[in-house]
C-alpha positions in Angstrom: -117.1 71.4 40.5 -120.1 72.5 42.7 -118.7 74.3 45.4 -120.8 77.4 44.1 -123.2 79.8 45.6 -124.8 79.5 42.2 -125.7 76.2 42.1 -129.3 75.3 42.9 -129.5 71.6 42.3 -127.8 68.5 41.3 -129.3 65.5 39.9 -127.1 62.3 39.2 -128.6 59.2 37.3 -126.6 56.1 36.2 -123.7 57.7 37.8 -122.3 59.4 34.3 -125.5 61.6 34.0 -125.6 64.5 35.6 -127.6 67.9 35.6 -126.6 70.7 37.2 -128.7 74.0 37.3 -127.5 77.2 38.8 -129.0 80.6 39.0 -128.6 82.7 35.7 -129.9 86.3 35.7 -130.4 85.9 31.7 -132.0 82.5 31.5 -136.1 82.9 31.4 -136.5 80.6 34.4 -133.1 82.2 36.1 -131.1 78.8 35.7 -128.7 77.2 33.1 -128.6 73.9 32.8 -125.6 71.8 32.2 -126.3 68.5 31.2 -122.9 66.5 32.0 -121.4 63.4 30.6 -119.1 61.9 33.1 -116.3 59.3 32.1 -113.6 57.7 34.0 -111.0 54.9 33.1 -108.5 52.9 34.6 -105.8 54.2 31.6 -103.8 57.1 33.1 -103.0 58.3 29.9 -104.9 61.7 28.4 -107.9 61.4 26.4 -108.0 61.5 23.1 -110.3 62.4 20.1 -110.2 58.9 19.7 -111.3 58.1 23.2 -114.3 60.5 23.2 -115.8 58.9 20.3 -115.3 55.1 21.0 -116.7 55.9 25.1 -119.8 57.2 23.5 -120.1 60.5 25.6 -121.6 62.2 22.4 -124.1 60.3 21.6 -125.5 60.6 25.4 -125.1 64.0 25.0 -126.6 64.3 21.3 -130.2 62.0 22.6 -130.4 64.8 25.5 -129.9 67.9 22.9 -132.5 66.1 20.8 -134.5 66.4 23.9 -134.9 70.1 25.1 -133.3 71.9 21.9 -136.7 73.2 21.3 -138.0 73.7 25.5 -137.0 77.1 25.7 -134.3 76.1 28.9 -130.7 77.7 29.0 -128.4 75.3 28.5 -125.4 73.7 27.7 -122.9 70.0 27.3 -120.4 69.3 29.1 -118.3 65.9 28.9 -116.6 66.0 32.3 -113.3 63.3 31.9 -111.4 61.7 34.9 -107.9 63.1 33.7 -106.7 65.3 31.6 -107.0 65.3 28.0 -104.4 65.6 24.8 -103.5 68.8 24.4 -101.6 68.2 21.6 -104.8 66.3 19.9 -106.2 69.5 17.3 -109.7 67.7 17.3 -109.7 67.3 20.6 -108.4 70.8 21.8 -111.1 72.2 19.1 -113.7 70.2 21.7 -112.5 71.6 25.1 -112.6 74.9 24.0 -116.2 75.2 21.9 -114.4 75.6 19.0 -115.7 71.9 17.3 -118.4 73.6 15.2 -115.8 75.8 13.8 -113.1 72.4 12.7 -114.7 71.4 9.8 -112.6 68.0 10.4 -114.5 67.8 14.0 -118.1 68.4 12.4 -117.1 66.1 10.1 -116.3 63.3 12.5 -118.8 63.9 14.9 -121.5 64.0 11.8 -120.2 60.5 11.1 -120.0 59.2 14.4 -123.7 59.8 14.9 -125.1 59.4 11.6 -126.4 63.2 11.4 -127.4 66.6 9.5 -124.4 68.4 9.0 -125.6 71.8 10.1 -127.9 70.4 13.0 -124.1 68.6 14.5 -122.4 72.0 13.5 -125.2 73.3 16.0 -124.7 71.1 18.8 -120.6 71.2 18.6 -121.5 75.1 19.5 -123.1 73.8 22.7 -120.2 70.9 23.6 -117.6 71.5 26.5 -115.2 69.3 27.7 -114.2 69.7 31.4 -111.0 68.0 33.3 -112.0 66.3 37.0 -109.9 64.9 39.5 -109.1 61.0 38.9 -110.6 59.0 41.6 -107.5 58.2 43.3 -106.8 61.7 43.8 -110.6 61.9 45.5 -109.8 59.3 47.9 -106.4 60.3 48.9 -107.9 63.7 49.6 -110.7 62.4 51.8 -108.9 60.3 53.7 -106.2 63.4 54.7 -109.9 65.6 55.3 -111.2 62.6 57.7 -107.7 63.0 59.5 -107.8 66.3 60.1 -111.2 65.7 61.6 -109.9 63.0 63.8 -106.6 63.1 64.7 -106.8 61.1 67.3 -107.5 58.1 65.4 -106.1 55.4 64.2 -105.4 54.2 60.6 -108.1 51.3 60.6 -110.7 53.6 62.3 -110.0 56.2 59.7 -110.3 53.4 57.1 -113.5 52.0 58.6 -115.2 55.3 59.0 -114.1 56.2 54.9 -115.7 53.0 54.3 -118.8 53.8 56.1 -119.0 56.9 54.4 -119.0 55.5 50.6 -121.4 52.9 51.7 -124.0 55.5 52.8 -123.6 57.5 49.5 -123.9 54.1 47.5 -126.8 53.4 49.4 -128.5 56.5 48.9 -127.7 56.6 45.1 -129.3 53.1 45.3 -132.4 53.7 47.4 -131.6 52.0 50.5 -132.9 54.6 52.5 -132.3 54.6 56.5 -136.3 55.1 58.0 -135.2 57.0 60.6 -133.9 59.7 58.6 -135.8 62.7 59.0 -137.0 64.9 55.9 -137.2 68.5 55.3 -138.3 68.8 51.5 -139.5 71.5 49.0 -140.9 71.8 45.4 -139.7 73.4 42.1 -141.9 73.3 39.0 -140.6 71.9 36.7 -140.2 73.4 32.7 -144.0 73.1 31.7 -143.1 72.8 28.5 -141.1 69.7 28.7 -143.4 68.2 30.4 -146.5 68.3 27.4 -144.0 67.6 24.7 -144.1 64.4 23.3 -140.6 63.7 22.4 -139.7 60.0 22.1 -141.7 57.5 24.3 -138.0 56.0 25.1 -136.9 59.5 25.9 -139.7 61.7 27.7 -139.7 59.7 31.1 -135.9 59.9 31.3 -135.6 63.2 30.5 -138.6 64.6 32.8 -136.7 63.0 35.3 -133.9 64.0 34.7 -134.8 67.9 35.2 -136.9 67.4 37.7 -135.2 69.4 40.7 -134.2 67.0 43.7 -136.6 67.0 46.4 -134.8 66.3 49.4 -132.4 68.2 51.3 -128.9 66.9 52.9 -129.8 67.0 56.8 -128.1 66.4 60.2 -129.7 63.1 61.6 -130.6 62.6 65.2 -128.4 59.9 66.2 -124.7 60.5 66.6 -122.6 57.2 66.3 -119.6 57.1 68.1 -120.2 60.5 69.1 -120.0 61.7 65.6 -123.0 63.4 64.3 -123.9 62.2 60.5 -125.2 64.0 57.7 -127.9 62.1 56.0 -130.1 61.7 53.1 -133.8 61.2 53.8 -135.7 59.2 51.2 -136.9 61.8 48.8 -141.0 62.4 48.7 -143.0 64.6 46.2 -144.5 67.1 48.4 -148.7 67.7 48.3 -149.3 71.5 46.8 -150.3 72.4 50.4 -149.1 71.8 54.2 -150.0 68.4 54.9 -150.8 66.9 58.5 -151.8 63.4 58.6 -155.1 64.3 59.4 -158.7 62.9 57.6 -160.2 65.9 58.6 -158.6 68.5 56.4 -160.4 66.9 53.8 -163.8 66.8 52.7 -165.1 63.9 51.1 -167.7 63.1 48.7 -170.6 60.8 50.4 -169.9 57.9 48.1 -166.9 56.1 46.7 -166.6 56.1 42.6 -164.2 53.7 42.9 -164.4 49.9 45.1 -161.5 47.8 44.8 -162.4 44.3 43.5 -161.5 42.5 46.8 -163.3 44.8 48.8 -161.0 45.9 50.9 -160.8 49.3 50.5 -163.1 52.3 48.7 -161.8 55.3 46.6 -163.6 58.7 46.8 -163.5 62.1 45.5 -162.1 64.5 47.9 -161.0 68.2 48.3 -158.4 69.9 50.8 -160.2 72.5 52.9 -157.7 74.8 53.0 -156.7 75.5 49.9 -159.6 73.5 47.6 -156.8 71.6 45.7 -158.8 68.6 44.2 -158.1 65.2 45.6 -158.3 61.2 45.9 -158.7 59.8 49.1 -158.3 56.1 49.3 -160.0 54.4 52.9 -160.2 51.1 54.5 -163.8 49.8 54.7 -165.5 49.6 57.9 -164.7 51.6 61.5 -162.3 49.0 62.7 -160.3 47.3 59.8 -158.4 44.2 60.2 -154.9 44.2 61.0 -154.1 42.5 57.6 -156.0 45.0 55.6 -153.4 48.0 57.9 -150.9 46.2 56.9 -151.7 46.2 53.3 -152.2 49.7 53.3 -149.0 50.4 54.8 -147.2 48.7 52.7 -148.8 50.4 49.7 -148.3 53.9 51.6 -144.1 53.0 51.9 -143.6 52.1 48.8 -145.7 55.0 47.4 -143.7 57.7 49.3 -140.6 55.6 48.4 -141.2 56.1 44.5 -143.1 59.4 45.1 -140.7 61.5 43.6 -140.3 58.7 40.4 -142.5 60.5 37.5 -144.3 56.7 36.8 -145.3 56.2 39.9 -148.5 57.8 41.3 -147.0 60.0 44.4 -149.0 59.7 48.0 -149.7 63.4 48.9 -151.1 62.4 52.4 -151.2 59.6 54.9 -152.9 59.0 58.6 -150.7 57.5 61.2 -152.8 54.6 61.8 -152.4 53.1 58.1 -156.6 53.6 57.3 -156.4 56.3 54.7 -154.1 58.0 52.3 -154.3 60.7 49.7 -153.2 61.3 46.2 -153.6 63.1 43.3 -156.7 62.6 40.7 -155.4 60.8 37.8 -157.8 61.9 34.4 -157.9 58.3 33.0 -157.0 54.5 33.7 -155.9 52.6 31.2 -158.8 50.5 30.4 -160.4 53.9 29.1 -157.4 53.9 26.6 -157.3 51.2 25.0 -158.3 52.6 21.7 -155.2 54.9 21.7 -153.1 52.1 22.8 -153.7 50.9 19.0 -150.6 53.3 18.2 -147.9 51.0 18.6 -145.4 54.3 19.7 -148.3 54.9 22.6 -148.2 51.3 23.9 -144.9 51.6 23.8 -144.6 55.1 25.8 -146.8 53.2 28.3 -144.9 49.5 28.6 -141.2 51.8 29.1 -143.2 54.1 31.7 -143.8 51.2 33.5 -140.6 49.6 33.4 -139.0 52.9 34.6 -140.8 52.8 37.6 -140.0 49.1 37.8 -136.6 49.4 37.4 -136.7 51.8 40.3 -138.7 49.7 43.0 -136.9 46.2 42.2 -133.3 48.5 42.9 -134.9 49.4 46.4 -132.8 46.8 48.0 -131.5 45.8 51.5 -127.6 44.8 51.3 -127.2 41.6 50.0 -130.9 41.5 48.8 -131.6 39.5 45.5 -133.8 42.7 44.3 -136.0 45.0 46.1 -140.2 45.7 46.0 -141.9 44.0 43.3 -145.5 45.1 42.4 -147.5 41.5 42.2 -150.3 43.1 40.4 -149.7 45.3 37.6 -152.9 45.3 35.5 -155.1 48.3 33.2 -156.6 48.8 36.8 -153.8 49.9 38.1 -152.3 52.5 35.3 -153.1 55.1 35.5 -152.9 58.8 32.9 -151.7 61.6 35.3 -150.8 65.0 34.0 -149.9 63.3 30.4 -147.8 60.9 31.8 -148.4 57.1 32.9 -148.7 56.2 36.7 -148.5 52.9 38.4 -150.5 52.5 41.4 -151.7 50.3 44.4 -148.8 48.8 45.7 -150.6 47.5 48.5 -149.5 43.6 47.9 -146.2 44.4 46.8 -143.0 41.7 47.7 -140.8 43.4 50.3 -137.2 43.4 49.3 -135.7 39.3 50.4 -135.1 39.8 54.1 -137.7 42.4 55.4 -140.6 40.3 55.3 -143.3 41.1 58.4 -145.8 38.2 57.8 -144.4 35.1 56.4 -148.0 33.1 56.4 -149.6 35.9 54.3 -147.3 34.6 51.4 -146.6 31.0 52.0 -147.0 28.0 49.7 -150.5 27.5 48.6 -152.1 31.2 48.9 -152.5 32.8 45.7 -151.6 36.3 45.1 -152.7 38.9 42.1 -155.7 39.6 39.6 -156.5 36.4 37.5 -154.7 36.9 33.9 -152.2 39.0 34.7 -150.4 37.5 37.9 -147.6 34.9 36.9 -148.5 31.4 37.6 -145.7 31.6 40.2 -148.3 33.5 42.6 -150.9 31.0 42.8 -148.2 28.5 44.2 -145.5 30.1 45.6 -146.4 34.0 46.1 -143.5 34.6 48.2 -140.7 33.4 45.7 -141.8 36.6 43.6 -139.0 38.4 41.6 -138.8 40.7 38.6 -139.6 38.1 36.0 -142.7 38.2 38.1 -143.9 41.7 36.9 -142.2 41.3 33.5 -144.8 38.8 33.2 -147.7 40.7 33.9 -146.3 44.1 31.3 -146.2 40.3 28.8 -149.7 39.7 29.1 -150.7 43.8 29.5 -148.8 44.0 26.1 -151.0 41.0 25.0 -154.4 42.7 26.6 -153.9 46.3 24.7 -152.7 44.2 21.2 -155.5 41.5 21.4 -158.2 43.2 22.7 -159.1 40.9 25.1 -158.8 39.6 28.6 -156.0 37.3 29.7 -156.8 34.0 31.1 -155.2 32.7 34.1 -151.7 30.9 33.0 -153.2 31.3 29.8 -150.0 33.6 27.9 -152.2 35.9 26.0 -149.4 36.1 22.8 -150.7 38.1 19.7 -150.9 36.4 16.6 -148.8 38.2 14.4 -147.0 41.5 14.5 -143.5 42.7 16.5 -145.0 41.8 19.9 -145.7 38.3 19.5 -141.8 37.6 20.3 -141.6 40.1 23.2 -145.3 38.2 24.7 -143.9 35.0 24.2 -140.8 35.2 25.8 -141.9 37.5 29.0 -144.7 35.0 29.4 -143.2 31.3 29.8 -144.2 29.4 32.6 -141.2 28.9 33.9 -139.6 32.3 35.6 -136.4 31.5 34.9 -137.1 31.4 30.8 -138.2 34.9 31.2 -135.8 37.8 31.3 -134.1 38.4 34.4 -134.4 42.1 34.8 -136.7 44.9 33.7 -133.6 46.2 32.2 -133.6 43.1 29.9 -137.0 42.8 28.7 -136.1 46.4 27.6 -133.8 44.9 25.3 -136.3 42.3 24.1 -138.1 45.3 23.0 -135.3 46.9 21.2 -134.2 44.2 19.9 -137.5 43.0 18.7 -139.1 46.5 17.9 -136.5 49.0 16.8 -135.0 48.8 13.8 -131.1 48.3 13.9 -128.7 50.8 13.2 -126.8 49.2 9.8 -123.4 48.3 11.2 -120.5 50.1 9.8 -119.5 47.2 8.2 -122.7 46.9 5.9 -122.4 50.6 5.1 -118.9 49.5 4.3 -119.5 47.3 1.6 -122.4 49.0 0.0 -120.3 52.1 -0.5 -117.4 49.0 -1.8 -120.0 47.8 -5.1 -120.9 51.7 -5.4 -117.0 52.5 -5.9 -116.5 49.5 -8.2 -120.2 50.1 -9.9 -118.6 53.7 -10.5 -120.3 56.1 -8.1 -118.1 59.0 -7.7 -118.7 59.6 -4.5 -118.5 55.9 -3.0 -114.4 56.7 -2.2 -115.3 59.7 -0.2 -117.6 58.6 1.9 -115.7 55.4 2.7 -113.3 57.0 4.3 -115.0 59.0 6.1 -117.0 56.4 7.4 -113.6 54.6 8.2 -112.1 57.8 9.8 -115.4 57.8 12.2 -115.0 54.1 13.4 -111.7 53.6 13.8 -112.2 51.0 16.1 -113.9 48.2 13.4 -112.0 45.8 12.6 -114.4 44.2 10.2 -114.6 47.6 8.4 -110.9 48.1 7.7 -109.6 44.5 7.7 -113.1 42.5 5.9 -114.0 45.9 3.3 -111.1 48.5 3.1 -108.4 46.3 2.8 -110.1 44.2 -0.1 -110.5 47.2 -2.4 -108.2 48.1 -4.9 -106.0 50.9 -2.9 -105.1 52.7 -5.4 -108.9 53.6 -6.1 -109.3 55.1 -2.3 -105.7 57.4 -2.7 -107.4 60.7 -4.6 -110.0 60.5 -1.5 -107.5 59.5 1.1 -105.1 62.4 0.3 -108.2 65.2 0.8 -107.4 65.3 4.2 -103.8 64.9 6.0 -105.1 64.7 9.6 -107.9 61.9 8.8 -105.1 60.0 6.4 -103.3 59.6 9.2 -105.4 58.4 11.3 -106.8 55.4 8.7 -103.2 54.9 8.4 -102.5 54.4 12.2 -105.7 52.0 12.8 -105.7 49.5 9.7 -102.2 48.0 11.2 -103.7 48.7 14.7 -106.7 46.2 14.3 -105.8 44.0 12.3 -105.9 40.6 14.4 -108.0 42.1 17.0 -111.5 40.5 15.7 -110.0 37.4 14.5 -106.9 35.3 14.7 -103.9 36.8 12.9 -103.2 35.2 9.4 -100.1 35.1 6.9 -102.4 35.9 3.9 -103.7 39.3 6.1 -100.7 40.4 7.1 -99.6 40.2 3.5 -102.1 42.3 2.8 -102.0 44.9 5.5 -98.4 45.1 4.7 -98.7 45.8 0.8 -102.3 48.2 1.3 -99.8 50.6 3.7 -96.7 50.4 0.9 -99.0 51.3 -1.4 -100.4 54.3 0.8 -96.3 54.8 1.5 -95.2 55.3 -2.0 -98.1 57.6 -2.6 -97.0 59.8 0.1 -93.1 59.7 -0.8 -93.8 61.0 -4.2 -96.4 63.6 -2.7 -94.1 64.5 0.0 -96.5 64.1 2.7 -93.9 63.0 5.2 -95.9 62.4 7.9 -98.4 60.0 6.1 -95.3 58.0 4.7 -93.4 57.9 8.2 -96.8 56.5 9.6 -97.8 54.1 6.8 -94.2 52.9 7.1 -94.3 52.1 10.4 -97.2 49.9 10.6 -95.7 47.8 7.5 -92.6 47.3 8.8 -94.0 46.4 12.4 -95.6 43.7 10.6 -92.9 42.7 8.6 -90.6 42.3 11.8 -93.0 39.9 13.6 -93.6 37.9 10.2 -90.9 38.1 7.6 -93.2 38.7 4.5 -91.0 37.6 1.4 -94.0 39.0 -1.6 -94.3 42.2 0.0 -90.2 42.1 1.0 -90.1 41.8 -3.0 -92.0 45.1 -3.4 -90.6 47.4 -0.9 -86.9 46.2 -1.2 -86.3 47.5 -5.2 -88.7 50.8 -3.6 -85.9 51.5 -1.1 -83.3 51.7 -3.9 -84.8 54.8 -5.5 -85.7 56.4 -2.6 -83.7 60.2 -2.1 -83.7 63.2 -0.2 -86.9 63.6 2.4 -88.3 60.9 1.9 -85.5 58.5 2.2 -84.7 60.3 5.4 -88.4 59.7 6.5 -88.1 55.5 5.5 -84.6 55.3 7.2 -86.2 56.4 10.5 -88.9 53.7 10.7 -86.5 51.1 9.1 -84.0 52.2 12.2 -87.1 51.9 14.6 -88.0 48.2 13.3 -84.5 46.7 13.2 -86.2 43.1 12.6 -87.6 44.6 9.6 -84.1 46.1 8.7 -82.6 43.1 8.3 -84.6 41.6 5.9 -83.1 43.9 3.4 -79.2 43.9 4.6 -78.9 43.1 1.0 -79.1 47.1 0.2 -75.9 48.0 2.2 -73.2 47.2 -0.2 -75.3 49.3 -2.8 -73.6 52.1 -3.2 -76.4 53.4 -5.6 -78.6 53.3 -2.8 -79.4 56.1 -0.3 -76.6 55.9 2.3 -79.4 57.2 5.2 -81.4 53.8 4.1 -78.0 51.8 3.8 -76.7 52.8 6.9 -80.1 51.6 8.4 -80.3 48.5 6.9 -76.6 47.7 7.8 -76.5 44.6 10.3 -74.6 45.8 14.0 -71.7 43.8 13.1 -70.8 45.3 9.8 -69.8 49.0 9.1 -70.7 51.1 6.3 -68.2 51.5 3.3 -67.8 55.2 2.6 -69.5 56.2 -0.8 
């Protein structure tokens, strides 16, 4: 897929996200994007329509269109598939082939399926690709034969060792557990300007800014060669300064006195410029000519992480550093978030700044050694410490940060007793035990930042700072217990406090379901229409089709059912397909699967839509077989008699396919004034078939 000269970058997030840009003559910034989608299964089977819908590559892809439609970018979607797909699925061959925005059935799906403007998803089908890779297997097998050819000389458990090696290092660098020897050779891109200033959806902007932010490393050749083999390796990536950078304080000139003095004294924040060039500055230094090895270490700790995160858009970058761990450079941010707090009375602008900040979170507590519980956490996130750079929120000042479990240089600076953080906003875990610190820690402090900016005032140490009313009290509440282990776990899960506290929730299916039910029996002549297109576009809920659909008159859904063969067929195929999937199987709902598919069956027999009644047959008479229904086995039995021609062709197939069904209506063999296709199916083994 990207062995191209064309391609200039790849960036991969959450594995099934990825961006590839190569160089386009006709673009306005000479690349074309291709945002990607990638799925993979364990099912060796080809994709289906289906598939695509229930694995939700569409809806990725339809939050990233929403994104940059308007950013001026070349571009296009791609859902990239382990496998192969159907090739005999229309809806699905329409997909792989840009054709979806001209199959009206497609838009129509695909309109359901997200909930969207018919001409905006006729728009976005235009754009959508689907693209066949490898299955992983394949991958593997090929790698290992590669390695082989390298080695011949070795054996199979040193070629399995070494393949193992290699997937670790690419899971580690994916991860961010970065070798510090690794050596670095990096450059800068700009990114789209545009994309940048555009305030899209706090939720959305920081993923998608980094998301097209060109990767700032390079793949290098490392300086040790292990077992004589020299290894290609991944230096941890680091936003590069806007000028050559040399480690040096004296390529800068600094203002006389510092605008800025950390609370604790330790350090003093000045105003600077770079000679050279006369780029603007801020250069943070260690008080006094001789600073104290503890205050170094600080320092260096918040220099690591900084160049660790520096390429992370929420995290301020270090531009500049001095050997010695006394100094360190960065860009000028224009405000700090105690200067904000009057915009922060936009609930979407606290928001854009409490999901910057997890971003960035989420990203330092997954730098983790092997085996580690999590990696750095920040200790003391406060309005001091966020800052406004370039339109975008920055955490900074990292300096007492929690090493990841297991890399720990001073044990004593952290043990029982010493308190850590800035009174308020540290978790009461710091004053005892400063070293047990883990997310929950930091979700703590964003609890009582979110209480600051709502409240308007200053937290109190231990003192959960919970708003009195509003959609934050519950988030506050619960990211601020006492105990760590009441709060959530993970960054990842207070985001889904939020969410689930702030957002409000798509209706299910099921609720659409049963207002468009009263509409249909309230007389809205519409209602039948649009409930089965919203059953066509979840063919997957069971509550829909066995709890709604199935409890409506079915003669009152067959005009709208019959509009459209393809999607008919598909209800048809899923109601029998679900039903005991979301509870335990009863007689009284197999009854009534049984008679709502007859009752599709006998519309299609005298319509001659073979198809439908070959389909709608064979999920009743599944049924039937397993449980011998006697009331629907009193319907279908006098239908069978005056069944001729086609269709009785069509019902003696299925009948011939369930022969447990069959049997329950041997009674019809005999009868010579039935259909001697359906006699002859319903003819026990044992017994032949009189002649008519």
């Amino acid at each position: 897929m990207l062995a191209d000269n064309a391609v200039q970058h790849v960036t991969c997030e959450h594995i099934e996200d990825v961006i590839v840009a190569r160089n386009w003559g006709h673009a306005t910034d000479g690349l074309f994007w291709d945002f990607q989608q990638v799925k993979a299964r364990d099912a060796t089977t080809p994709w289906t329509f289906r598939d695509i819908l229930s694995r939700g590559p569409l809806k990725s892809l339809w939050r990233t269109y929403g994104a940059v439609k308007d950013q001026g970018l070349t571009y296009g979607l791609t859902v990239a598939l382990e496998g192969s797909f159907d090739s005999t699925d229309a809806l699905m061959t329409a997909l792989a082939y840009g054709e979806g925005a001209d199959n009206g059935r497609c838009t129509e799906r695909v309109g359901a399926h997200l909930n969207a403007d018919f001409k905006e998803v006729s728009t976005f089908l235009g754009m959508i690709r689907i693209q066949e890779l490898p299955r992983s297997g394949d991958i593997e097998v090929g790698n290992v034969a590669f390695l082989r050819e390298l080695g011949p000389s070795l054996g199979d458990a040193e070629i399995s060792g070494l393949y193992a090696e290699l997937i670790n290092r690419v899971r580690s660098a994916m991860q961010g557990r970065l070798d510090p020897q690794w050596t670095e050779r990096s450059g800068m891109q700009d990114q789209p300007v545009d994309l940048l200033g555009r305030r899209i959806r706090p939720s959305a902007i920081a993923d998608i800014r980094q998301r097209l932010q060109p990767p700032e490393y390079l793949l290098l050749t490392g300086s040790s060669r292990p077992g004589g083999v020299e290894a290609a390796q991944i230096h941890e990536r680091r936003s590069a300064a806007p000028y050559e950078t040399h480690g040096r304080p004296k390529d800068y000139h600094r203002d006389k006195y510092p605008f800025h003095r950390q609370e604790d004294g330790m350090a003093d924040v000045f105003h600077a410029t770079h000679k050279l060039t006369g780029t603007p500055v801020v250069l943070k230094q260690l008080r006094g000519r001789h600073p104290h090895l503890a205050k170094r270490a600080r320092m260096a700790r918040e220099i690591e992480v900084g160049s660790l995160l520096s390429e992370h858009p929420h995290a301020m970058p270090v531009w500049d550093a001095g050997p010695e761990n006394t100094w360190f450079v960065m860009p000028p941010a224009q405000a700090v978030a105690t200067e904000c707090l009057d915009d922060l009375n936009d609930p979407a602008a606290l928001r854009e700044l409490i999901e910057s900040l997890c971003s960035v979170l989420i990203a330092a507590h997954g730098i983790q050694a092997l085996g580690s519980r999590h990696g750095w956490i920040h200790r003391d996130i406060k309005p001091s410490n966020v800052l406004r750079l370039d339109g975008r929120w920055v955490l900074a000042d990292w300096g007492i940060a929690r090493r990841p479990p297991g890399q720990t240089t001073h044990a004593q600076r952290t043990r029982p007793g010493v308190s850590m953080g800035s009174e308020g906003f540290a978790a009461p875990e710091l004053s005892t035990d400063a070293h047990s610190a883990g997310p929950p820690t930091d979700i703590y402090s964003l609890g009582q930042m979110i209480g600051w900016a709502v409240t308007r005032k200053n937290p109190q140490q231990n003192v959960p700072l919970i708003p009195e009313s509003g959609p934050w009290r519950a988030v506050v509440r619960v990211a601020t217990r006492t105990d760590p282990a009441k709060r959530p776990a993970t960054v990842q899960a207070f985001l889904d406090l939020i969410t689930q506290e702030i957002d409000e929730p798509p209706v299910p299916p099921v609720l659409q379901a049963e207002a468009l039910r009263d509409a249909l029996n309230a007389g809205v002549a519409s209602a039948a229409e649009e409930l089965i297109a919203l059953a066509a576009a979840h063919l997957d809920d069971a509550a829909l089709y066995c709890d709604v659909l199935l409890r409506i008159e079915t003669e009152a859904l067959i005009p709208a059912l019959s509009v459209d063969s393809l999607r008919a067929l598909e209800i048809v195929r899923a109601m029998p397909e679900l039903l005991g999937t979301h509870r335990q199987t009863e007689r009284g709902e197999v009854d009534a699967v049984i008679m709502w598919l007859f009752t599709v069956a006998r519309h299609a027999a005298d319509t001659g839509q073979l198809p439908l009644l070959e389909e709608s047959c064979n999920g009743a008479f599944y049924w039937d077989a397993l449980w011998d229904q006697w009331r629907p086995q009193g319907k279908i039995g006098p239908w069978l008699r005056t069944l001729t021609g086609d269709a009785a062709g069509a019902v003696a197939g299925a009948l011939r396919d369930h022969p447990d069904c069959a049997r329950h209506f041997s009674s019809l063999a005999k009868d010579l004034r039935v259909d001697h296709r359906i006699r002859s199916a319903v003819t026990p083994p044992s017994l032949g078939l009189s002649s008519p």
